[in-house]
N, C-alpha and C positions, 0 to 999 in steps of 0.2 A: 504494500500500500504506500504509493507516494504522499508525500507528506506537506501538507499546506504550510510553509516557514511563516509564512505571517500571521499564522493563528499561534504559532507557538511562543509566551510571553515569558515561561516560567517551566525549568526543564528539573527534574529530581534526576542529579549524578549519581552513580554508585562510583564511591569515591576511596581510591585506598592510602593516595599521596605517590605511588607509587607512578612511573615511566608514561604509561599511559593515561589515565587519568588527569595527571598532572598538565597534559599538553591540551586536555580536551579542553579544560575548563577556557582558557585562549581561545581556542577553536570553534568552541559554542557560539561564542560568543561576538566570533567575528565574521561565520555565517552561515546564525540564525537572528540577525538583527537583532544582535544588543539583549537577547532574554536576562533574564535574572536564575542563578544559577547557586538549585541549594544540593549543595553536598553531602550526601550519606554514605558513612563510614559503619559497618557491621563488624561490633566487637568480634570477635570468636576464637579470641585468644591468641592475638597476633604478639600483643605485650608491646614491650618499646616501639611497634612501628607506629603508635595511635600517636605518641608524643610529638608536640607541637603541629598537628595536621591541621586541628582549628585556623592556626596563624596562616601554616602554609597556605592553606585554601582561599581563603581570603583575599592574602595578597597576589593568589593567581586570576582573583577575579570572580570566587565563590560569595553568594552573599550571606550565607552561613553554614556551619558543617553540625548536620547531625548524626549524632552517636547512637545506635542503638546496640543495648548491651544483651548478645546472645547465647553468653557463653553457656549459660543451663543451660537454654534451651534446644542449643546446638548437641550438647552431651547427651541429657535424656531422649529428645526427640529425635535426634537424627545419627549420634555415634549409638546410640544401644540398639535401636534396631535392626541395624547393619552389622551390628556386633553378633545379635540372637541369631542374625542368617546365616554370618561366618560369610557376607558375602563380600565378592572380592570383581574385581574384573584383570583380566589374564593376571595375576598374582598381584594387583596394585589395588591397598586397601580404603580407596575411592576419597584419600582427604580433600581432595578438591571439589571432586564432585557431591560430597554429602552436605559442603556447607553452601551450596549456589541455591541451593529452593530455597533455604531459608533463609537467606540476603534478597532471594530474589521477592520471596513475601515481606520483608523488611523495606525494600524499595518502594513496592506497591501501597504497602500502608501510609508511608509518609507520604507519596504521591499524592493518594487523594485525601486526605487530611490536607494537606497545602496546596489544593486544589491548580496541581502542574498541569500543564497541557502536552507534557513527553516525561519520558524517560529516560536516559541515555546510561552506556554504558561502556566500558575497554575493550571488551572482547575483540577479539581478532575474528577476520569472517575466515581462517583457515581451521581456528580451534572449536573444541566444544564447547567453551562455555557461553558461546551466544546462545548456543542452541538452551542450556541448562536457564542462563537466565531467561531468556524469551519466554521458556513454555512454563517458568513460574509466573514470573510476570504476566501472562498473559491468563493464568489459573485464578487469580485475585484481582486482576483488573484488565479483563478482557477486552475492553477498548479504546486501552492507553494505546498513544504512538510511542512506537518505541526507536529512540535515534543509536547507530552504530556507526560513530564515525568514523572506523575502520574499513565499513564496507560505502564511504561515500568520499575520503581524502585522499590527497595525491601523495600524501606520505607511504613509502614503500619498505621503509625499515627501521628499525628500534634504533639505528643511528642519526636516519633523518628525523627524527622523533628531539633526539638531544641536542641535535642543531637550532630543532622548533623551539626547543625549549630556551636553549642560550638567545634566540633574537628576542624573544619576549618575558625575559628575565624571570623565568622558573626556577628555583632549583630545585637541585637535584642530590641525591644521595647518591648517585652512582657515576661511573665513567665509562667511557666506550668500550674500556678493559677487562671492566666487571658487570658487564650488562648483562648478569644472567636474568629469565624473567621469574621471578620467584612468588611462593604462591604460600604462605604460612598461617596455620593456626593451630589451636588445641591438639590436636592430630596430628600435624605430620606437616610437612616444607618441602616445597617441592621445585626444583632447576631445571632449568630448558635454556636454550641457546647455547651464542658461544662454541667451545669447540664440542660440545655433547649434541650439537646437531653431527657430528662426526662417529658414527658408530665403530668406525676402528681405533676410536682414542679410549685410553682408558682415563676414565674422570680420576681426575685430581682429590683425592682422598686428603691425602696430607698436606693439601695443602693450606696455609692459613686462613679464614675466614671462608670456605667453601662449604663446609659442615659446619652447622649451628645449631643441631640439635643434640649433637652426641661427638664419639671420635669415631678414628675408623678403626675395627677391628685386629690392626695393626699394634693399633697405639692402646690397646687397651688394655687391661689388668693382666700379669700372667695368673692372679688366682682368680678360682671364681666364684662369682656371686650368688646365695643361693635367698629365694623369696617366695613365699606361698602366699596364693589368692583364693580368696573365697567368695564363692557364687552363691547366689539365691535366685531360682527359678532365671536363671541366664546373665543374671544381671551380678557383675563382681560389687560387690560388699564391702570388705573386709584387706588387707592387705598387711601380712605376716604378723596374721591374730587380732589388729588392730581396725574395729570398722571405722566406717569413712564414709561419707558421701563420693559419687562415681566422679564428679573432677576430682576430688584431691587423691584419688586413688591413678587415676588418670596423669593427672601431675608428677605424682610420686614414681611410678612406671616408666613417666617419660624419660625421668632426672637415671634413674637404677639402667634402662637400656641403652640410654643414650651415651654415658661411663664404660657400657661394657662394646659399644659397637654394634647393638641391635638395631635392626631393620632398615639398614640402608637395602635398597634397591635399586638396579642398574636397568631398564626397561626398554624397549622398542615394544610399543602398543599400537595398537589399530585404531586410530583414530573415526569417531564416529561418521567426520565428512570424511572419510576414505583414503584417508592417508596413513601412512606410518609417521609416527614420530619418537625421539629418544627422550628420556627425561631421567634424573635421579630422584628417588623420593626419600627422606628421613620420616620415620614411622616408628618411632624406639615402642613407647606405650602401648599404641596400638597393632605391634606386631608379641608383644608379651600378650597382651589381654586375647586376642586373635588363637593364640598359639595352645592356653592356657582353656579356654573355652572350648575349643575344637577336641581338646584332650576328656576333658569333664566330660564331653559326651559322649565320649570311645566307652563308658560302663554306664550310661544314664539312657540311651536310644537303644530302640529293642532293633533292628538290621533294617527289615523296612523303611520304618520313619528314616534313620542314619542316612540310607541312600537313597531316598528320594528326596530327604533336604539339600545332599549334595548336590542333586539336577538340579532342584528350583534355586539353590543358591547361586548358581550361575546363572536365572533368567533374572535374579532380586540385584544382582552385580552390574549386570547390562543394563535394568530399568535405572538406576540408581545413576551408573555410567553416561550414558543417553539423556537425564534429564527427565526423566517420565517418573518422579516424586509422586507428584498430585495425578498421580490416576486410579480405574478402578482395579486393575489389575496387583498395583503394587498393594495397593489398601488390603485386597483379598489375599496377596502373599503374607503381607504382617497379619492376619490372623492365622496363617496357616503355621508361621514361625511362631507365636506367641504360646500355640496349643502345647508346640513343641519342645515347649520349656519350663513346662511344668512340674516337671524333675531335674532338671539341669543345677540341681543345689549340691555340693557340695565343698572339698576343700585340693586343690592342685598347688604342688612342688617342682620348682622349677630349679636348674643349674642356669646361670648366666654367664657365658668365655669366651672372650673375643667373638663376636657378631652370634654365637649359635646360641641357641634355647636346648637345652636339653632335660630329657624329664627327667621326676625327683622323685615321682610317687603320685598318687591320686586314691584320692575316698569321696563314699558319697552314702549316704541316709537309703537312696534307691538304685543302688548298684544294679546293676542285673547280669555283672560277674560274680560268679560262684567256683570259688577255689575247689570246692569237692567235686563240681562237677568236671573240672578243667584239667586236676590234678595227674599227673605219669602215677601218684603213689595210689593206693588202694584205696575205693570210694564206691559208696550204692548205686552207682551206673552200671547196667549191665549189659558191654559190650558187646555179648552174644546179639545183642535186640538190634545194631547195628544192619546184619546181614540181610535183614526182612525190609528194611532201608533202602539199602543200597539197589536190591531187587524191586523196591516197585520203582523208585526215580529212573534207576536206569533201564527199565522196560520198553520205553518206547527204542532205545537206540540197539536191545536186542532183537526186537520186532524187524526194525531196518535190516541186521546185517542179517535176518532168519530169509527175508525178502530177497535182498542181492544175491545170497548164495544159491537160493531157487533160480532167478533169472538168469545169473550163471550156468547154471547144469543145464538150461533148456536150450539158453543158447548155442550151446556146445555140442 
């Protein structure tokens, strides 16, 4: 839908202070006739980068920046149920993509509270996240315009970007050296550009300021660390006996994996518009918590449920992936995950050494591992009962070869 510029007086940014953003506010401004230009910034646990954004914003030409602070409700609402799925898209545990529906409902509520006539936003028209914000935005305020002025400016690269910036006196916290595009909050930080658009480089681990959420598994303890979590019906509790609310358990995971070299990630993923692209992710917390639930359910899932949440957990991974938040289909998966956690309580032991998890032990109240039935030593199972087993499952494939060996002899 082409968009009328002279109706648009008053445009809601999604605003992070960050490379692009930063240029938009200029840009808006210079053409869409002069709008008024208010900036919304979504806590979600970015931590230092909110400071001084207020100022910044301002003096690019914002007429005020608003905060809205998500960081529960980012935890509760959108890291635990992705948590209960165990879902993932090709091994990447979705920190970008879980927190854009709820930035993207965050934009749309200030929108029409401040009665904006657009939208706008950074996204690039090669990544996903227009897509993610768009189809929230457009789930809460179905008849906003939405502006991307990446898919309308002549700028062609994150360098012409900090050129834009230096003629129109931006700054900037970065330089052409360090223009990784980075994506950070409560969960996990994630790098793209640079030479990591180069998949036969190997990313700079050690290097200084490159990893910010942890070290790399190099540099990290030669002992190792060990930490038990505690789950209740899917949801972690408890953190080595001491309960918690799920951020400062979250928190505390981050700081414990991030020490030991947990969950970096090296990726070439399949981008939703069709492209490949390489990216690194720091994920410490959220590859402990991940690791640690996935385990809880190896004795709490009777085999059925176990493997078919495994399938749906890769269609909850993709919806998540893609954008498709607010639909019916995902709505119907979080019930189908919620049924399936209602024994997911107990208590996991973990080893933490240089980047790996290793387990430590696991209990549960509804185990439905039984050592006497499992046991090599002597137990009330009796084996004999086995062979009446074996003969009816494998019936039909005696049938078959009783078959073949007839059509053989006739043929002959």
């Amino acid at each position: 839908m082409k968009i009328d510029k002279s109706k648009i007086k008053k445009i809601v940014l999604a605003y992070s202070g960050g490379l692009d953003t930063s240029v938009i506010i200029p840009w808006l401004k210079e053409n869409y006739n002069d709008p008024e230009i208010i900036a919304v910034s979504a806590n979600v646990g970015q931590g230092d980068e909110l400071d001084g954004l207020e100022e910044k914003a301002k003096n690019s030409g914002a007429s005020k920046l608003v905060v809205a602070n998500l960081e529960e409700e980012y935890v509760n609402d959108y890291l635990i149920p992705c948590l209960k799925a165990d879902a993932k898209y090709e091994g990447y545990l979705l920190g970008t993509a879980n927190a854009r529906p709820l930035i993207a409902k965050a934009l749309a509520q200030v929108a029409l509270a401040e009665g904006a006539d657009a939208i706008a936003h950074g996204a690039t028209g090669k990544g996903n996240d227009q897509v993610r914000f768009e189809l929230g935005i457009k789930h809460f305020a179905p008849d906003m315009p939405i502006i991307a002025p990446w898919r309308e400016w002549d700028i062609v690269s994150r360098e012409d970007e900090i050129d834009y910036a230096a003629v129109h006196h931006v700054p900037l916290r970065i330089s052409k050296e360090t223009n990784y595009s980075k994506d950070k909050n409560l969960w996990h930080l994630s790098h793209e550009g640079l030479d990591l658009e180069d998949p036969s480089l190997e990313p700079t681990y050690e290097k200084p300021g490159f990893l910010e959420m942890g070290v790399s598994p190099i540099d990290a303890p030669d002992k190792p660390t060990y930490i038990s979590l505690d789950f209740e019906q899917g949801v972690p509790v408890a953190l080595n006996g001491e309960k918690m609310p799920v951020m400062e358990i979250l928190e505390k995971v981050n700081k414990l994996g991030g020490e030991n070299g947990i969950g970096i990630l090296d990726l070439v993923e399949n981008r939703l518009v069709g492209m490949k692209s390489r990216g690194v992710y720091e994920t410490p917390g959220g590859t402990i918590l991940y690791f640690a639930h996935e385990y809880l359910e190896t004795i709490t899932l009777d085999k059925q449920v176990q493997h078919k949440k495994e399938e749906l957990a890769i269609t909850y991974g993709e919806l998540v992936y893609d954008g498709q938040w607010f639909t019916p289909l995902k709505k119907a998966l979080d019930a189908f995950m919620d049924s399936t956690q209602e024994k997911v309580t107990g208590t996991v032991k973990l080893k933490l050494y240089k980047g790996n998890i290793i387990k430590a032990g696991v209990t549960s109240p509804y185990s439905l591992y039984s050592t006497d039935l499992a046991t090599f030593d002597e137990s009330d199972y009796d084996q004999a009962e086995a062979a009446g087993f074996i003969n009816l499952f494998g019936l039909p494939i005696k049938v078959q070869a009783q078959l073949d060996q007839k059509l053989k002899k006739e043929n002959n």
